[in-house]
C-alpha positions in Angstrom: 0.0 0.0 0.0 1.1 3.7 -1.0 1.3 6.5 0.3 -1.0 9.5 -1.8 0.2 13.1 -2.0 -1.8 15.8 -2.1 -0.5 19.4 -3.8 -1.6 22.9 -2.9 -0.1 24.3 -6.3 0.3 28.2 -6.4 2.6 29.9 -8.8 5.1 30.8 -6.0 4.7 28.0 -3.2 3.4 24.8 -3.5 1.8 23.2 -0.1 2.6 19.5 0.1 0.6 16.8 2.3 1.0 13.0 2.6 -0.7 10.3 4.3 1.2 7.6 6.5 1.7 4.1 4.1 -2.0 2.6 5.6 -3.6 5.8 4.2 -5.5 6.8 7.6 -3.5 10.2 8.7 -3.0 13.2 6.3 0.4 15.3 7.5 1.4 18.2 6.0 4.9 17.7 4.1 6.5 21.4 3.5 6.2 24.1 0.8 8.4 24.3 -1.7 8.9 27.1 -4.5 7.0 26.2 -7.2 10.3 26.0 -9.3 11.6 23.5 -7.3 8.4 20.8 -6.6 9.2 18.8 -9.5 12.9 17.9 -8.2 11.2 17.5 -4.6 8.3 15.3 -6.1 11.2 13.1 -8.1 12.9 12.5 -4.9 10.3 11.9 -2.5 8.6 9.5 -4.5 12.2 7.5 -5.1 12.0 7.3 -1.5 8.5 6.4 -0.9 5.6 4.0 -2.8 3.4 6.4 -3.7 0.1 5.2 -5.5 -1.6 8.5 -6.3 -0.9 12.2 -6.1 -3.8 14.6 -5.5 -4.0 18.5 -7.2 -6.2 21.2 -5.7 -8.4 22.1 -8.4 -9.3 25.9 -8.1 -12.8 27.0 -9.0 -15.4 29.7 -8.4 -18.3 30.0 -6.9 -20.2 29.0 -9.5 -18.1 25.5 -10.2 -16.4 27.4 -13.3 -12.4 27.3 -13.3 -10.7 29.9 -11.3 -8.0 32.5 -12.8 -5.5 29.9 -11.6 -6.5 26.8 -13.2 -4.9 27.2 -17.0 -1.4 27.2 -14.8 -2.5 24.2 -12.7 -3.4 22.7 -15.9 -0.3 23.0 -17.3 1.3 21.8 -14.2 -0.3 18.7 -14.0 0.2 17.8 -17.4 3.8 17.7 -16.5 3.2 15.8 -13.3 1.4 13.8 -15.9 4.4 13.5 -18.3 6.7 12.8 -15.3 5.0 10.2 -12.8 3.2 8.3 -16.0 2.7 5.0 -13.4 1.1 7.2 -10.7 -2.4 8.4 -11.1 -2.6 12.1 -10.6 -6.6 12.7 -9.4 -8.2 17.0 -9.1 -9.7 17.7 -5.9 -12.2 20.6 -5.9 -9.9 23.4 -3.3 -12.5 25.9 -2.6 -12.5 27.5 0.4 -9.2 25.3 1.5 -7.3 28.8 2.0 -10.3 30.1 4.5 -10.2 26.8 6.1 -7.0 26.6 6.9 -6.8 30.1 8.3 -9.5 29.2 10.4 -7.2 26.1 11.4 -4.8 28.0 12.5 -7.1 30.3 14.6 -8.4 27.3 16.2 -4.4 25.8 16.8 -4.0 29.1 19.1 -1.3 30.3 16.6 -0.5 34.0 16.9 -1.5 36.6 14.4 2.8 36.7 13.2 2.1 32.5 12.3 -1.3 32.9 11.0 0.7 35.6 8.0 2.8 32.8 7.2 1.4 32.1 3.7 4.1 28.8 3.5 2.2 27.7 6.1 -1.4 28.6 4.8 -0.4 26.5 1.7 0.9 23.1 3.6 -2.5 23.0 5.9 -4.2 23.6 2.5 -2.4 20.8 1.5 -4.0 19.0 4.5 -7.4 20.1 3.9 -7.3 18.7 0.4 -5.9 15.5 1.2 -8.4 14.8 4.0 -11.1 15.7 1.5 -10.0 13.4 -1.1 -9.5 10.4 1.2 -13.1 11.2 3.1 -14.3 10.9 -0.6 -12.6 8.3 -1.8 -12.3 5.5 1.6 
């Protein structure tokens, strides 16, 4: 049994999230610089058994795509083109940001922690993980 990854893609940061090998906790991994998550996807994965990864998919109110999703698009086409054995499944993300903000309210973290948008992307991370394995166990 693999692990499943979830991504929190941005154009700047990328929030990561993982679940432990029997798929019952979602962790948040780190956020990397959206440069940089390919290399960090490539060597987590030759580390880990990873059976799927999950990307945040961005829409409006109104279930249309965001202003976001033609990059996302085009990011996970290349996730596509890089992990061809691992499915790569699209979680809807809305409201993840809000929630996790709310998290962190709810952690007791001080206003200074609560600004840390690195942060704010990992728990989002979280959230969409969660999501996906409430839907999907």
């Amino acid at each position: 049994m693999g692990k499943i990854i979830a991504i929190d893609y941005g154009t700047k940061r990328v929030g990561l999230a993982t679940t432990d090998d029997l798929k019952i906790i979602a962790s948040g991994l780190t956020t990397v610089h959206a440069k940089d998550v390919i290399v960090y996807l490539i060597d987590f994965i030759s580390k880990n058994d990873v059976e799927t990864i999950v990307v945040g998919e961005p829409k409006n109110l109104d279930n249309s795509p965001s202003q976001s999703a033609e990059s996302i698009n085009n990011f996970v086409k290349h996730l596509e083109r890089t992990f061809k054995n691992i499915p790569i499944k699209r979680m809807d993300e809305r409201f993840t940001s809000k929630m996790a903000f709310q998290t962190m309210i709810d952690a007791g973290l001080k206003k200074k922690a609560r600004r840390n948008k690195a942060l704010v992307d990992e728990i989002s991370a979280v959230i969409i993980l969660q999501s996906y394995m409430q839907m999907n166990g």
